[in-house]
C-alpha positions, 0 to 999 in steps of 0.5 A: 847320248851323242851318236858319232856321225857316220863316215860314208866311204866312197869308192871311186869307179875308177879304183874298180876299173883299175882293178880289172885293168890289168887283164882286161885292158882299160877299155875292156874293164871300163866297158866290163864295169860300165855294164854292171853298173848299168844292169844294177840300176845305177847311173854311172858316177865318179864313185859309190858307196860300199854297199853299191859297190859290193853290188856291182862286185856281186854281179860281177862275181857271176862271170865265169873266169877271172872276172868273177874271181877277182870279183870275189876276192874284190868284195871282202875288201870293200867290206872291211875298208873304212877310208 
């Protein structure tokens, strides 16, 4: 039996800082990201998979106010996404 190869989906760090943009600024959700990247352990990069997506969106997520809201709404998104 031939197992299909798995895709693995990326998430440019740019799409979740567009994402708070808005609200933020650019600088603000840059900054904002760029820290829960950093307090998740990871190195700042171009993109991530889901699953260190959905992290940086958790940590985000215990922000009180906006930023933890749209987190949360953010994360059942990134699961479903496929491309």
């Amino acid at each position: 039996m031939v197992t299909p190869p798995t895709t693995v989906v990326k998430i440019p760090i740019q799409e979740i800082i567009d994402s708070f943009s808005e609200s933020l600024g650019e600088e603000g959700a840059r900054t904002l990201v760029k820290e829960a990247v950093k307090s998740c352990g990871f190195l700042t990069q171009a993109d991530f998979t889901k699953e260190q997506t959905i992290l940086i969106l958790n940590h985000l997520q215990e922000k009180e106010g906006f930023v933890g809201i749209l987190a949360g709404i953010l994360i059942p998104r990134i699961i479903i996404r496929n491309v």
